[in-house]
C-alpha positions as CSV (number, residue, x, y, z in Angstrom):
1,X,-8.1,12.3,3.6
2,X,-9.3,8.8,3.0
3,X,-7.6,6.3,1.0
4,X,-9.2,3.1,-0.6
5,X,-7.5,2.0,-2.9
6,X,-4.3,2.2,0.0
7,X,-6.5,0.5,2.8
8,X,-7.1,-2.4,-0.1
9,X,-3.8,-3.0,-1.2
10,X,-2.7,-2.7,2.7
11,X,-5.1,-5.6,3.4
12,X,-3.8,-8.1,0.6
13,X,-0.2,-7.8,0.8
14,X,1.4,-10.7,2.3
15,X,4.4,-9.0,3.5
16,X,5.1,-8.8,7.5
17,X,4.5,-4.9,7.7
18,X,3.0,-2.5,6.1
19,X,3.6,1.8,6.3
20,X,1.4,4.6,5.4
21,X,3.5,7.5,3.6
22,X,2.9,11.0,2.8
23,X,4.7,13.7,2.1
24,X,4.6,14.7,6.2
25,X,5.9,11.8,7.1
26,X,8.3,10.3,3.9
27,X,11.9,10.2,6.1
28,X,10.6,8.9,9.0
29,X,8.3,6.5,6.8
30,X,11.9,5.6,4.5
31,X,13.6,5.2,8.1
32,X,11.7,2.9,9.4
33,X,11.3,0.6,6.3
34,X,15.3,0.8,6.0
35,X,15.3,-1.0,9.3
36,X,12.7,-3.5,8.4
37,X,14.8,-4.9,5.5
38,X,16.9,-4.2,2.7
39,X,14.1,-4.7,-0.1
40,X,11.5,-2.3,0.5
41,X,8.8,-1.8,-2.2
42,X,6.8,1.8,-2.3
43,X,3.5,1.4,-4.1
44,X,1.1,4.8,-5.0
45,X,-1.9,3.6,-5.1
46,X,-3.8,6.1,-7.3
47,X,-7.7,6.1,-6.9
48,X,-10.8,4.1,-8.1
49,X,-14.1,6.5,-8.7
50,X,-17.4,5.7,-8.0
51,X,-17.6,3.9,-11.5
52,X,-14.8,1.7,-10.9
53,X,-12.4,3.4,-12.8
54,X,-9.1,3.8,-12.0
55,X,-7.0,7.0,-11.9
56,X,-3.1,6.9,-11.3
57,X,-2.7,10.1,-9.1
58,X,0.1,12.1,-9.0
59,X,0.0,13.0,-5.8
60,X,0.8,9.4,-4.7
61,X,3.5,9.1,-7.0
62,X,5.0,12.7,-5.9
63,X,4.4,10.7,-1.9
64,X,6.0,7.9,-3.2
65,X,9.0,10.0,-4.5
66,X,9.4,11.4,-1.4
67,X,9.9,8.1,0.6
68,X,12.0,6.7,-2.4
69,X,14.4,10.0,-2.2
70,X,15.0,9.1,1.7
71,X,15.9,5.7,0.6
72,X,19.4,4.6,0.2
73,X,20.5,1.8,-2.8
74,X,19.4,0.8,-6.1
75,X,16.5,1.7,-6.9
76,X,14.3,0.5,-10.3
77,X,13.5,2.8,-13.2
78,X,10.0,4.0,-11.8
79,X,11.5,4.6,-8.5
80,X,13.8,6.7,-10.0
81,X,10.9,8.5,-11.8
82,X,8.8,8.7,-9.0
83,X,12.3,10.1,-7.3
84,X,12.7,12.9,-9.8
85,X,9.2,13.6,-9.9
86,X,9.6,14.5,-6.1
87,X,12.4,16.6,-6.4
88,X,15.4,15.3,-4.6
89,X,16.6,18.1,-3.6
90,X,14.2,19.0,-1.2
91,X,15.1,18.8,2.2
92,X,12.3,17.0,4.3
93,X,13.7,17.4,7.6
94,X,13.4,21.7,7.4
């Protein structure tokens, strides 16, 4: 499934790497941003339709939830959100 408002903000970040999450793919996503630095920053990136509005999507924050609950540390107040939206107690490795 395509993602333009992702491939966007993936083109005008300035930071040295950039990952692709989804729910598939959130611990090994989480792991491999744990070993790229101790700040990592997990952006759902909702939609724009064809008129140019946006739409925060859930889905991406439930995606975004899943890499945050694989994350160790302190964590913001929407992180935490996006966290509980998830459902940490879901085990992503079964």
């Amino acid at each position: 499934m395509p993602s333009p408002n992702g491939a966007a903000l993936s083109f005008h970040t300035r930071h040295r790497a950039v990952l692709a999450a989804c729910l598939r793919n959130a611990r090994v996503v989480a792991d491999a941003a744990a070993r790229l630095g101790s700040t990592v920053a997990v952006i759902a990136a909702g939609e724009t339709w064809s008129s140019g509005e946006f739409r925060p999507a859930l889905e991406d924050l439930i995606g975004a939830g899943a890499v945050i609950a694989n994350l160790h540390g302190a964590r913001l107040p929407e992180a935490e959100l996006a966290e509980r939206g998830f459902g940490c107690d879901v085990d992503l490795a079964a």
